[in-house]
Structures are given as C-alpha cells and as structure tokens.
C-alpha positions as CSV (number, residue, x, y, z in Angstrom):
1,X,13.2,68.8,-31.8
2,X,16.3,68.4,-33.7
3,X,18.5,67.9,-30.1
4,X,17.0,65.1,-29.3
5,X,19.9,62.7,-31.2
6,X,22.5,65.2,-29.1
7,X,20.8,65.1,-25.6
8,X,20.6,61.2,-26.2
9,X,24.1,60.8,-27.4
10,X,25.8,62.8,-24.3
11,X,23.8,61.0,-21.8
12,X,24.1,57.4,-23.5
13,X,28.1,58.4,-23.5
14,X,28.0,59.6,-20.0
15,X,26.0,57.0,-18.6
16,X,28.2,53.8,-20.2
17,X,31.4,55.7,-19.1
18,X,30.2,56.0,-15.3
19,X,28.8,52.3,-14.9
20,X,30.5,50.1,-12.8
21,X,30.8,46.1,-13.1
22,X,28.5,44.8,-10.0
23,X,27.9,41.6,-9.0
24,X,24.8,40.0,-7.7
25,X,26.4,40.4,-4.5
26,X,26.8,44.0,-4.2
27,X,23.6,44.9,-6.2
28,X,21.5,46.2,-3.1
29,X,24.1,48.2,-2.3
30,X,24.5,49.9,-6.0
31,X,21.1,50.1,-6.6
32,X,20.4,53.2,-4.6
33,X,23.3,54.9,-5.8
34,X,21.7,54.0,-9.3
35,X,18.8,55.3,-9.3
36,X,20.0,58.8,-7.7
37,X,22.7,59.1,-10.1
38,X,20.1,59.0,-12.8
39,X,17.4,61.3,-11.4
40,X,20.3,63.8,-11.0
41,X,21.3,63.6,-14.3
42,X,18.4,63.7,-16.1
43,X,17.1,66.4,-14.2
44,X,20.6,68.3,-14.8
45,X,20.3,67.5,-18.7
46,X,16.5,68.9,-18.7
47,X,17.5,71.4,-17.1
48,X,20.8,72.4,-19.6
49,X,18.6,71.5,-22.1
50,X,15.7,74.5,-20.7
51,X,18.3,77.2,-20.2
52,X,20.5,76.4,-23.7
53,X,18.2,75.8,-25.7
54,X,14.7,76.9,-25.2
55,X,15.2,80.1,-23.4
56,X,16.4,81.5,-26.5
57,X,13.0,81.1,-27.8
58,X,10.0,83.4,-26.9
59,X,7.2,80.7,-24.8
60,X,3.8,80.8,-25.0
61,X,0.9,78.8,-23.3
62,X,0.9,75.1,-23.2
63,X,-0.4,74.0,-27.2
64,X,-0.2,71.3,-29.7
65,X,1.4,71.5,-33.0
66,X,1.1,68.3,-36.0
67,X,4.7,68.0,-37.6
68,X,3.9,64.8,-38.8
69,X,4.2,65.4,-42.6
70,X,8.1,67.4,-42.4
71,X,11.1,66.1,-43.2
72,X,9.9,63.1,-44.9
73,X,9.7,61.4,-41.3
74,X,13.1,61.9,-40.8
75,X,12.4,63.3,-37.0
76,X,10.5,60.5,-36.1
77,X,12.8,58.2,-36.7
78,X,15.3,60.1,-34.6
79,X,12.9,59.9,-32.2
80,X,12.7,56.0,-32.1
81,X,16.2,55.9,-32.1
82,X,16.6,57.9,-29.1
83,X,14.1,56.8,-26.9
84,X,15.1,52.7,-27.8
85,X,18.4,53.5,-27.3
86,X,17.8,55.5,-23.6
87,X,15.5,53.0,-22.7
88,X,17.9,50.1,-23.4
89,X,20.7,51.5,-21.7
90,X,19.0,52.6,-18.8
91,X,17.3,48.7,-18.6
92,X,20.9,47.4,-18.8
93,X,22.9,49.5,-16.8
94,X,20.5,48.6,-13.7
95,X,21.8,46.8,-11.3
96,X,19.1,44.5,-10.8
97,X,19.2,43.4,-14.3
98,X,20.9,40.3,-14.0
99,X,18.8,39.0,-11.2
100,X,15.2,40.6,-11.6
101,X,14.7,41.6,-15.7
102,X,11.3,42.3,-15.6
103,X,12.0,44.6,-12.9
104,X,15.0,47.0,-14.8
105,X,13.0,46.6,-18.0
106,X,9.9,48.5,-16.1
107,X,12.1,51.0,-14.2
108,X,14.4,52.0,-17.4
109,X,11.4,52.5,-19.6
110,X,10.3,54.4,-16.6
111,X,13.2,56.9,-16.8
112,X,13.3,56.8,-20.3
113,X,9.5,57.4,-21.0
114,X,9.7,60.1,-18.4
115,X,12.6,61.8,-19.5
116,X,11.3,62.2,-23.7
117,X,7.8,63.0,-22.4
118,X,9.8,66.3,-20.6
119,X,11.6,67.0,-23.8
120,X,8.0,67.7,-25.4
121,X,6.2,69.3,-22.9
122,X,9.0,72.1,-23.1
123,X,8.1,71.6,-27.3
124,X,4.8,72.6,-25.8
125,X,5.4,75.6,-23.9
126,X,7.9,77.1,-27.0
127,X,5.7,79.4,-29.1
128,X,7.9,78.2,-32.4
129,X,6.8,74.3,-32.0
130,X,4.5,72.6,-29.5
131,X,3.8,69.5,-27.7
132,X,4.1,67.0,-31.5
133,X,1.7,63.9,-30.8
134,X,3.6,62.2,-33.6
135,X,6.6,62.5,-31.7
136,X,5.0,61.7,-28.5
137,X,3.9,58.4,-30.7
138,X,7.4,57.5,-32.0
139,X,9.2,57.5,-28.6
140,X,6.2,55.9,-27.0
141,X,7.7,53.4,-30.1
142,X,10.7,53.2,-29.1
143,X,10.3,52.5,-25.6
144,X,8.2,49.8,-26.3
145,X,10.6,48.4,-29.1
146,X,13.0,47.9,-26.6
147,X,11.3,46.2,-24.4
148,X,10.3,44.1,-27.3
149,X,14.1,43.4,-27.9
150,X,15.0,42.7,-24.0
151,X,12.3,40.1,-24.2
152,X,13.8,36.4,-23.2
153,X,12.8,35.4,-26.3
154,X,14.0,38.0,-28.1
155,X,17.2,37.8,-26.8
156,X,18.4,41.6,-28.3
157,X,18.4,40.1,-31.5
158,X,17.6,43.6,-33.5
159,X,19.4,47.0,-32.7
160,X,19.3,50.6,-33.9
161,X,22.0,52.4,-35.5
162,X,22.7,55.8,-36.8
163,X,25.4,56.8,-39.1
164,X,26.3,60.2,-41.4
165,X,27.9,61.5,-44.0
166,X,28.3,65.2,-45.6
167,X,25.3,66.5,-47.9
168,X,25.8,69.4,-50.1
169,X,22.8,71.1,-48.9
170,X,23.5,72.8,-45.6
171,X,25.2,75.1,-47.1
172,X,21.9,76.2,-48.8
173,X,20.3,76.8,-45.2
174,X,23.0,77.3,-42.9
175,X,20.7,78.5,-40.1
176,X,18.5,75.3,-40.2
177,X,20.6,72.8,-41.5
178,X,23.7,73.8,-39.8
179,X,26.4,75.7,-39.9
180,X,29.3,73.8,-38.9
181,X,30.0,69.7,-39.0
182,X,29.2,69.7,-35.2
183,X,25.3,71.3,-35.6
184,X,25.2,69.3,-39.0
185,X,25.4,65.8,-37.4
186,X,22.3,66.7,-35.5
187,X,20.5,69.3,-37.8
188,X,21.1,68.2,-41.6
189,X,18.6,65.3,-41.8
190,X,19.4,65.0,-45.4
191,X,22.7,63.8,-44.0
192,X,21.9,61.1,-41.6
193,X,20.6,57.4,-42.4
194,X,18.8,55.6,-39.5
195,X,19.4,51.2,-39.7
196,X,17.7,48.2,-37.9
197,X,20.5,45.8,-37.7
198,X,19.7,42.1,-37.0
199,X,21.6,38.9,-36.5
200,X,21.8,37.1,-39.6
201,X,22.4,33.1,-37.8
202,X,20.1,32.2,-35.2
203,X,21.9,32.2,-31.5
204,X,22.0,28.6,-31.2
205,X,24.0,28.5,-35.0
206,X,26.5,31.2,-33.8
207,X,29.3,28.9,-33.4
208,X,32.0,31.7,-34.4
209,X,33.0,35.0,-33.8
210,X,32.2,36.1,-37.1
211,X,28.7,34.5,-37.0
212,X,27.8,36.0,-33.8
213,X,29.0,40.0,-34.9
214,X,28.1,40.0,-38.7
215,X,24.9,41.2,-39.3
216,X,22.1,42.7,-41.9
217,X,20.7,46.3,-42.3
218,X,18.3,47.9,-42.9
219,X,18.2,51.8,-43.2
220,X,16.2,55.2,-44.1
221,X,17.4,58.3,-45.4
222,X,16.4,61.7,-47.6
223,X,18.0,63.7,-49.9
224,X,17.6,67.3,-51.3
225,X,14.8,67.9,-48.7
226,X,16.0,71.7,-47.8
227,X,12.5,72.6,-46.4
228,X,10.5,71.0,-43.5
229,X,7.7,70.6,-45.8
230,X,7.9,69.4,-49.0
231,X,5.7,71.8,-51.0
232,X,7.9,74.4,-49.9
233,X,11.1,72.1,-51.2
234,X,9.0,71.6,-54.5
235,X,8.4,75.3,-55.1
236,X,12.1,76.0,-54.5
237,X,12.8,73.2,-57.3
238,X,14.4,71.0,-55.2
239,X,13.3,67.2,-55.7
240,X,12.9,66.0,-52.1
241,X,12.9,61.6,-52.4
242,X,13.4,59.1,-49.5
243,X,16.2,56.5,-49.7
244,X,16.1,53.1,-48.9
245,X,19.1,50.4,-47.8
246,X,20.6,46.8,-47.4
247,X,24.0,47.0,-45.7
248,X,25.7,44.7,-43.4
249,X,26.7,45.4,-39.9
250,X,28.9,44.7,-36.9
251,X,27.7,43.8,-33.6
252,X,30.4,45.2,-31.2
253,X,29.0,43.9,-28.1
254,X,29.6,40.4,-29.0
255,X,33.5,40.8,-29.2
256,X,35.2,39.8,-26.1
257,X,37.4,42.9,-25.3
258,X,39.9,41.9,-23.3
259,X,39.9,45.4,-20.9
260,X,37.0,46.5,-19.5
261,X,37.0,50.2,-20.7
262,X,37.4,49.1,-24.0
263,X,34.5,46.9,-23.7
264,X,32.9,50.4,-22.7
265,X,33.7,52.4,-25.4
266,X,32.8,50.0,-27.4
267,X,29.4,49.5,-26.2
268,X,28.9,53.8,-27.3
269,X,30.2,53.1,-31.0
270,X,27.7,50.1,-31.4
271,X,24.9,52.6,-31.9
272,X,26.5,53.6,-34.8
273,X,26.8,51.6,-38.2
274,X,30.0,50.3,-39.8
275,X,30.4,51.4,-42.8
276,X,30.2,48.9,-45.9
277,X,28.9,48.1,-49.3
278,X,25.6,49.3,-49.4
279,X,22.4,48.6,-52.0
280,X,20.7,51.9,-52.4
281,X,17.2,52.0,-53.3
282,X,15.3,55.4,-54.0
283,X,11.6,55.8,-54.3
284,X,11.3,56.2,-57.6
285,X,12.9,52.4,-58.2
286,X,16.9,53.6,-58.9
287,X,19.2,50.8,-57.5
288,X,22.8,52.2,-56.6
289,X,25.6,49.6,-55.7
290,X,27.8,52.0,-53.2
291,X,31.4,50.2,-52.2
292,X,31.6,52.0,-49.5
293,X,28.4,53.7,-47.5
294,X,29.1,55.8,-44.2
C-alpha cells in the first residue's frame, strides 16, 4: 500500500510534536493519558485512512493477494521502515520507558503491530489488492527490528532512514507514480532510497561530538522500474535494475539542542538521511562516485 510511508510520517510527526517531558515522578499520572491519546489517534488515522482512501475503491470479500515479486522489493522495505519507525517511537514516547523498558517495548510493539496489521486487513477487503502476507512479513520485521535495537545491549546503535530525490519517470505514469511532488514522495519508488545507519565508534570510544553523530550507510533503491512487475517494465523496454549504497550519516538525536522543541523537531528529521557523498553500486557491478546524494 503505497500510504503506508504517509500515514507513518503524519503520525510519527504528530506524535513527537504532542509529547511532553515527564519525569519518573509524574509518570503514573501521564501514563493514562498516554495510552488514550494513542488509541484515539490511531483509531482516527484508520479511520481517515478508510474513508480517504479506500472508499474510493470498489471492496470485495476478505482475500489474499502475493505482491512479493513488484517493485523490485521496494514496498517491503517501506514497510520495515514504517513499522520500525512506529514501533520505536511509540516504545519511547511511553512514559514508563525510563523506569520499566521491557514494559514500553511490549506495549509500543503492541500499538504498532496492531495498528499495520489494520492497514492490511482493509488491503484485504479492497477488491484491487488484498491482505499481502509479504507485507504482513516485513512489518512483522520491523517490529521485531526495533525491539532488537532498544535491546540494553543494543543500545539503538542501528536506525532507519529514508531520503528522495526527483526521477524522470513519473511523468511516464502520472496516475501510479504521481502526479505532483507531494504524491511522488510516497508513490514514485524509483525515487526514494531506504538506509540502515549505524554508529561507526563503539559507545564507550565516543568521546566527541563528532564521534557520537557521524555515522555509516547503507541504502537500497531502483531505477527505471515504471511497472509493478518487471516483465511488464521489460516489454515496455525499460531496464528496471536495483541500486545499492555506502554513504555517511548524521545522528541528530545525539546533539544536545539547547531548546526543547528543537530537540523535537529534530528527533522527526533524524528519520531522514543527510545528504553526502555517496558510492553507488548497481547490480550489474557499475560503481558511481556521487559528491552529493539526496
């Protein structure tokens, strides 16, 4: 579902921007007020989500459909994203993470589990798609990645980034890869590259600003995939390849921003890569030096 990226952006934005600072002694008393703001919202997005979207579409009886093989795996990835991204915020904004972690990590995933799995049950009930197991898989993955990353030992030492650039293609499908920059972000996956960015120095060696923020990255991308599958692309002459690449990164959290709603905003644009020199490496071996990759 190519709204899952949007739906995950405007409650990730709207989540960071309404938390409050609490202390350990006021947690009992934000806790409630947590966990009913966040039932309320999600519902509210689902149910945005239901009437914008898929009410648009004729529905049909509950069914499964197997996109596994389109857009090179470009989805699923989206999907991972999402779901890590939901599932850590909704583990950190708890107010009970700083005195019971095991606790917000089971309740966020919770939420965060819940709230993808109702995403593709209404996938199942739209005659044009249906309930995907393979994206049922990847945010199952994603959930479970950042759990992975919350872990004590872990220490959130990897995170998940998106960033995007213009293609020249969504032009060529206007009505699928969008129309206007605003559907494109979401819709032209030729577009968007999806990064794993990870500390370079161990914690205990991160005895500088610049040691604790600089990171490495790794990302995905495709290019000149026009058509969810590829045979389609290939019959259309277009030459549909995945790209591979090694970037370096920022980690904004680890700044100390002096004002709190700074720190905020902040904490929104650290899902998305900085841009800098990039290695670009396409499946069929081509290495690109690119000064500048966005």
């Amino acid at each position: 579902m190519k709204y899952t990226l949007l739906v995950f952006l405007s409650l990730y934005s709207l989540t960071i921007l309404s938390q409050s600072d609490s202390t350990q002694h006021s947690t009992k008393n934000h806790e409630p007020l947590f966990y009913s703001t966040l039932s309320i919202g999600l519902a509210t997005s689902h149910i945005g989500l239901n009437q914008l979207w898929y009410k648009n579409y004729p529905t049909s009886s509950f069914h499964f459909f197997n996109d596994f093989n389109e857009w090179l795996q470009m989805d699923k990835f989206g999907h991972v994203y999402s779901s890590f991204q939901l599932t850590n915020l909704f583990i950190h904004a708890n107010p009970t993470y700083s005195i019971n972690q095991k606790k917000a990590r089971v309740i966020g995933s919770s939420f965060a589990f819940a709230y993808m799995l109702s995403i593709e049950l209404l996938d199942g009930k739209s005659a044009q798609w249906g309930f995907s197991k393979s994206d049922f898989a990847a945010n199952t993955i994603g959930v479970l990645l950042a759990n992975f990353n919350d872990h004590p030992r872990m220490k959130n030492n990897f995170q998940f980034k998106f960033s995007y650039q213009n293609s020249p293609y969504a032009s060529l499908r206007p009505n699928t890869l969008g129309h206007n920059f605003q559907q494109r972000v979401f819709k032209d996956y030729n577009a968007q590259t999806y990064w794993v960015s990870t500390h370079i120095f161990p914690k205990h060696k991160r005895s500088n600003t610049f040691k604790s923020i600089i990171e490495l990255s790794f990302g995905y991308g495709i290019d000149e995939m026009i058509y969810a599958d590829n045979n389609i692309n290939s019959v259309n002459n277009f030459h549909a390849r995945r790209e591979f690449f090694l970037s370096f990164d920022a980690d904004l959290n680890q700044i100390k921003w002096r004002r709190n709603w700074v720190r905020k905003v902040m904490k929104i644009f650290n899902v998305i890569k900085i841009p800098s020199p990039t290695l670009q490496i396409q499946n069929n071996g081509k290495v690109k030096l690119i000064p500048l990759y966005f």
